[in-house]
ZAMARGU-4260 file (C-alpha; in steps of 0.2 Angstrom, whole numbers, plus 5000, padded with zeros to 4 digits):
<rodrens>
0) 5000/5000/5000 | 5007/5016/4994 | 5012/5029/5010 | 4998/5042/5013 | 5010/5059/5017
5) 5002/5075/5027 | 4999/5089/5017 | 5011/5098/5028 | 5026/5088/5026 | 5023/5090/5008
10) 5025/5108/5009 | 5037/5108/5019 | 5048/5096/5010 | 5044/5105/4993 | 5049/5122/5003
15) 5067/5116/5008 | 5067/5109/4990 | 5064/5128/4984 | 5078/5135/4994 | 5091/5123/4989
20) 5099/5124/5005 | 5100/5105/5008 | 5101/5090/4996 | 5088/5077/4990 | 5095/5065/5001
25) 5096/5077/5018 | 5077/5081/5015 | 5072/5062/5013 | 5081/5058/5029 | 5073/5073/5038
30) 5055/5069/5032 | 5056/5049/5028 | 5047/5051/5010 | 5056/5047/4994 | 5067/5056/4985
35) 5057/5057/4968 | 5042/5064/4978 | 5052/5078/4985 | 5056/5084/4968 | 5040/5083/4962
40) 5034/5092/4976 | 5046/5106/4974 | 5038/5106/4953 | 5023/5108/4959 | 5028/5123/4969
45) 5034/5132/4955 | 5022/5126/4946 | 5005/5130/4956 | 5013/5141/4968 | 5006/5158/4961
50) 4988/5152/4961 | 4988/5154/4981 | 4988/5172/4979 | 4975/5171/4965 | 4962/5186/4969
55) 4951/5181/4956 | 4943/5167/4962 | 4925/5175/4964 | 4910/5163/4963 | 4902/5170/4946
60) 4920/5165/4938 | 4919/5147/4947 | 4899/5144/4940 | 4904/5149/4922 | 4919/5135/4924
65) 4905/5123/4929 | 4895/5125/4915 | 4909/5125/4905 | 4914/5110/4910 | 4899/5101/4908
70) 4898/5108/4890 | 4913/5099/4886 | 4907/5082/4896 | 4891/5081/4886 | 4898/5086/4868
75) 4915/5083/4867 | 4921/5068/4876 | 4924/5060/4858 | 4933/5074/4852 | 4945/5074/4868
80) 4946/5054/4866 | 4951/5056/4848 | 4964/5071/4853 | 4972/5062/4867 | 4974/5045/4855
85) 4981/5056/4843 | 4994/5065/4854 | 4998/5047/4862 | 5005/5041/4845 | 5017/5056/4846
90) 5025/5057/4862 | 5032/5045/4870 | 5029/5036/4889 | 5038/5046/4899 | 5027/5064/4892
95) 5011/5052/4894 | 5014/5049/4911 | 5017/5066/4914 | 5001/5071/4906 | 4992/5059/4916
100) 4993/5069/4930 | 4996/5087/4923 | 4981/5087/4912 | 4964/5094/4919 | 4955/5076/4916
105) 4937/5076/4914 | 4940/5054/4916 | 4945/5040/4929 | 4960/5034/4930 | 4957/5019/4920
110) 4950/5028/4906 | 4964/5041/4907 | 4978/5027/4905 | 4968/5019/4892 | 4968/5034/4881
115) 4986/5038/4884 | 4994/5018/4882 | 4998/5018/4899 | 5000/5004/4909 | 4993/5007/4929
120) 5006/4996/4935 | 5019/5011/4928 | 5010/5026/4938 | 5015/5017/4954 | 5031/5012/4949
125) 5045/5023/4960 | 5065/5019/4957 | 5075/5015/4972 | 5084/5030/4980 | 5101/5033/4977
130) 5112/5022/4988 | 5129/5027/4998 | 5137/5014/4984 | 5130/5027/4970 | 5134/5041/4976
135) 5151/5037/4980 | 5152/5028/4959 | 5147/5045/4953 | 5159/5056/4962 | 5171/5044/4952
140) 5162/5046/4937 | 5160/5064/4940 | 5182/5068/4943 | 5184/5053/4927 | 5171/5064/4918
145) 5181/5080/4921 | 5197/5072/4916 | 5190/5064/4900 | 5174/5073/4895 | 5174/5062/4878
150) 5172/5044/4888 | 5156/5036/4883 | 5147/5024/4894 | 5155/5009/4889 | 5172/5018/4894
155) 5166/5024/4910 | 5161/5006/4914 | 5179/4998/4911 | 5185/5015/4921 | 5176/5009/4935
160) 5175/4988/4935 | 5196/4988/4930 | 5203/5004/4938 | 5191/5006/4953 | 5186/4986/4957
165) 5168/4992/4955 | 5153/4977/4951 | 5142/4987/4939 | 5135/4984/4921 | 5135/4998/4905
170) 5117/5001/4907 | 5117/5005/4927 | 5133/5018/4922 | 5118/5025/4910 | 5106/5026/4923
175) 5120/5035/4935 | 5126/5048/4919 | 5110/5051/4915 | 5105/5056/4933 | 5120/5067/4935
180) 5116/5078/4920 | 5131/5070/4909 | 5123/5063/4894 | 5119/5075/4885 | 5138/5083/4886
185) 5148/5069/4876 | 5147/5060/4860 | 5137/5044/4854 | 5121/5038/4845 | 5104/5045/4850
190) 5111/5050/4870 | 5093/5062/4873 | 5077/5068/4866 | 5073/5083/4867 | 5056/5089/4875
195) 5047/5087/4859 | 5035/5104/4866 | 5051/5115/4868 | 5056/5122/4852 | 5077/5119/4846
200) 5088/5132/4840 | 5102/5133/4828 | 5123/5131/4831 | 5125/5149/4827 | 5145/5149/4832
205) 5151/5138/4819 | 5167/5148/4811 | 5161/5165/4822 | 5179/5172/4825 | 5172/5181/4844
210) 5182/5195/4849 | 5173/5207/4860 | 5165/5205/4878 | 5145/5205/4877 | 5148/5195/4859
215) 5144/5177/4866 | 5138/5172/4884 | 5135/5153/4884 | 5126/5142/4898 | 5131/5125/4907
220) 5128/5113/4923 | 5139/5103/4931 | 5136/5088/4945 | 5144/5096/4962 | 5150/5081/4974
225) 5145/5085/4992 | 5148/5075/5008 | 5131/5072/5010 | 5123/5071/4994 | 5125/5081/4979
230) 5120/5096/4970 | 5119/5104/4952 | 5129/5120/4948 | 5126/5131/4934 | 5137/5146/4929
235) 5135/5159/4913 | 5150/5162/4908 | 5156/5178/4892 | 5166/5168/4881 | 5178/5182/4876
240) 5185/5187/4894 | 5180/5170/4901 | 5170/5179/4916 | 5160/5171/4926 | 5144/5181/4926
245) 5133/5171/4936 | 5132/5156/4946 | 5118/5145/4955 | 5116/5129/4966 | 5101/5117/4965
250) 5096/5103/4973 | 5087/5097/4957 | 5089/5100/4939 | 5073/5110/4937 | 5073/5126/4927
255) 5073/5138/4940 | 5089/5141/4946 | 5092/5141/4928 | 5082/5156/4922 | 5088/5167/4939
260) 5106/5164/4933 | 5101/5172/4917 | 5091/5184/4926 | 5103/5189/4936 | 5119/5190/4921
265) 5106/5201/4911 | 5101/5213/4924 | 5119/5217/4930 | 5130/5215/4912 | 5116/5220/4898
270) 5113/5209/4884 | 5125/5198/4873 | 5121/5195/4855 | 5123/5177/4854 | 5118/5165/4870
275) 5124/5149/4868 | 5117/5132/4877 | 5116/5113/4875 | 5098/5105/4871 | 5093/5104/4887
280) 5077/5106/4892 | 5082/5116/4907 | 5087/5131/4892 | 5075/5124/4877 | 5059/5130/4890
285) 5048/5144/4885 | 5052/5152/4904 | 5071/5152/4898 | 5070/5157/4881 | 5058/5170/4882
290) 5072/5180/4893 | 5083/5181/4877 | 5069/5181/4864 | 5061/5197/4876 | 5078/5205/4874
295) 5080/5203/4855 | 5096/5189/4858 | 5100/5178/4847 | 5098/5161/4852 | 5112/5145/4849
300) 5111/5128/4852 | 5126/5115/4851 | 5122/5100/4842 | 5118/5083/4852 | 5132/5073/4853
305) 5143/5087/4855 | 5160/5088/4867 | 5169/5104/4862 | 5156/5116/4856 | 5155/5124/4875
310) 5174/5122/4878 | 5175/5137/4890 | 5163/5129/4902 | 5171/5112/4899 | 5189/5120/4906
315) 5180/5130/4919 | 5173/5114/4925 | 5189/5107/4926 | 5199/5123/4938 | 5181/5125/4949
320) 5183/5107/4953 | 5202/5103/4956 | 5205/5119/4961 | 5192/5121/4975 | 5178/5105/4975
325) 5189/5092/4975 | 5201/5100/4987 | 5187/5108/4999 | 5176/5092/5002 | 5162/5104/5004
330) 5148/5096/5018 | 5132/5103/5012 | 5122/5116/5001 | 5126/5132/5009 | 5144/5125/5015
335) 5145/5124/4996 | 5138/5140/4994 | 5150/5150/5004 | 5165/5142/4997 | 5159/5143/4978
340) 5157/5162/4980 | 5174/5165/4986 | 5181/5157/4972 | 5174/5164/4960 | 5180/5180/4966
345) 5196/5175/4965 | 5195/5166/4948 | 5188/5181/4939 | 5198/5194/4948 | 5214/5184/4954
350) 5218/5170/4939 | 5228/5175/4925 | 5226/5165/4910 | 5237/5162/4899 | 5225/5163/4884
355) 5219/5180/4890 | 5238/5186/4890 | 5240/5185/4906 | 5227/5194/4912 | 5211/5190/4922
360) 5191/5187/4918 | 5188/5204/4927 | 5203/5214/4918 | 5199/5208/4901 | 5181/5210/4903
365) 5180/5227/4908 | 5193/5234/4897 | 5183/5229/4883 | 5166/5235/4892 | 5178/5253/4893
370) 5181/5250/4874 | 5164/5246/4869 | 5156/5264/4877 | 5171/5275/4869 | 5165/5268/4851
375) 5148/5271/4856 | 5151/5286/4862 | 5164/5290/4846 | 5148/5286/4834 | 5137/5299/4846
380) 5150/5312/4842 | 5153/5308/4825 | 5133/5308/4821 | 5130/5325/4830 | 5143/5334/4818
385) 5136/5327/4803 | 5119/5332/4808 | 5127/5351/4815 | 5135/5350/4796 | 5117/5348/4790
390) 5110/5364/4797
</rodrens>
């Protein structure tokens, strides 16, 4: 029998989920509920949050619904049938499942899985939370990853059953990569599907020589080991100064912490004119996109299968991690936190890179910020004399 769970812990759980101040795995052992319910707690927070505050919830509004929806009962339930079969052929399980619950259903449960091909067996299913065994295997995938971002599955499983004695087949190394975000960020055949709702943009960088700040900002997220669980850590990064603009933690790999990062790198250094990310659907969502689209940027997207199209993150990941993570052994969330923010401090004002001529993220960037207002400011001044000429 399935575990009834109060309506408070829910919230509660969802709430600490929101905050991102402790991993999945402390807020299971805090609230004994399973990890895969936290997080879809903390979805439907984002997700229905706002309707809390809802002031429009007068009873004439609620008596028109009704008779809406008994409209749509009486004359359309063969149209809906016919709608739902069609969309069932294509999508696949994973999306129908999601619809079963998402979708305002006018049906009982074993009508709704017969329309969408689902078996009820499936809606109850729940994977095992993550072991001690696991998380320690993905901290070694995760430094083997950082090392040799190009190993596929089936290197990562002789890396671990040869060099690191570890019992475990190719397609549970899948199930761990796939967890951790990594899939999506090496090459091989047919490694993700995009969310076939989110719309997929172009590789615009493809022999673009970039040579000014503001010209590129690209995107990225990265599996952060912690002692007592894990977290995901997404930075944006200018690709001409190699700047860290931005950074976030997350307990999970929903969107939000995504879109405040881009919120915050928009807000503080103005717009680029190319933003560049992977096919995630963390940066394919409307709530991501409409951020650039709203501010007239032009959108990129690396190719799947890709290693190298996001190299800057890809060698960023590598100094974060040896040069702090991995040397740090950070305990928790905001333990993280505080120590992240401190290096990147230093490596945007304190790292000299030799690409960069020796010179920092910070240097670099705001020289050419400085360079970029005199030639607006040169084209101000060259457009008022021709305008004082014509008078």
């Amino acid at each position: 029998m399935r575990k009834k769970v109060e309506a408070g812990i829910k919230l509660r759980a969802a709430l600490k989920a929101y905050k991102s101040e402790k991993t999945i795995a402390e807020i299971v052992a805090k609230y004994g509920v399973h990890p895969n319910m936290v997080t879809r707690w903390k979805r439907e927070l984002l997700e229905n949050g706002v309707s809390i505050f809802d002031s429009k919830k007068d009873q004439s509004a609620a008596e028109k619904q009704e008779k809406i929806d008994e409209l749509h009962k009486s004359i359309g339930e063969l149209t809906m049938e016919r709608d739902w079969l069609k969309k069932k052929l294509e999508i696949g399980v994973k999306a129908r499942i999601e619809l079963f619950d998402k979708t305002d259903w006018q049906y009982s449960r074993n009508k709704r899985c017969e329309l969408l091909g689902v078996n009820k067996s499936t809606l109850y299913y729940e994977p095992a939370p993550i072991s001690h065994r696991d998380i320690n295997i993905m901290n070694l995938l995760d430094k083997k990853y950082t090392d040799r971002p190009y190993f596929g599955v089936r290197r990562m499983t002789v890396y671990l059953t040869k060099d690191e004695g570890c019992a475990i087949g190719k397609d549970h190394v899948r199930t761990l990569l796939r967890r951790m975000g990594l899939m999506a960020l090496y090459p091989t055949r047919n490694l993700s599907k995009p969310n076939p709702a989110h719309k997929i943009y172009p590789y615009l960088l493809k022999g673009v020589e970039v040579t000014r700040t503001n010209q590129v900002w690209s995107i990225d997220i990265t599996y952060v080991r912690l002692a007592h669980g894990f977290a995901y850590l997404v930075v944006v990064i200018d690709w001409y100064s190699r700047r860290v603009l931005s950074w976030r933690l997350s307990n999970t790999l929903e969107s939000d912490f995504c879109v405040e990062a881009l919120e915050e790198s928009l807000a503080l250094y103005g717009t680029p004119e190319i933003f560049n990310s992977d096919q995630g659907s963390q940066f394919t969502s409307e709530n991501f996109t409409s951020k650039l689209i709203a501010k007239n940027v032009r959108i990129s997207m690396d190719s799947r299968g890709r290693a190298y199209d996001n190299i800057f993150v890809e060698r960023l990941w590598w100094s974060v991690k040896y040069e702090d993570i991995y040397l740090r052994g950070y305990q928790n969330i905001p333990d993280c936190k505080n120590g992240l923010d401190k290096y990147f401090r230093f490596y945007n004002a304190e790292q000299r890179h030799q690409s960069l001529d020796y010179k920092t993220p910070w240097k670099v960037y705001s020289e050419g910020m400085d360079k970029d207002r005199r030639s607006i400011r040169n084209k101000k001044e060259i457009h008022l004399k021709k305008s004082l000429q014509l008078v």
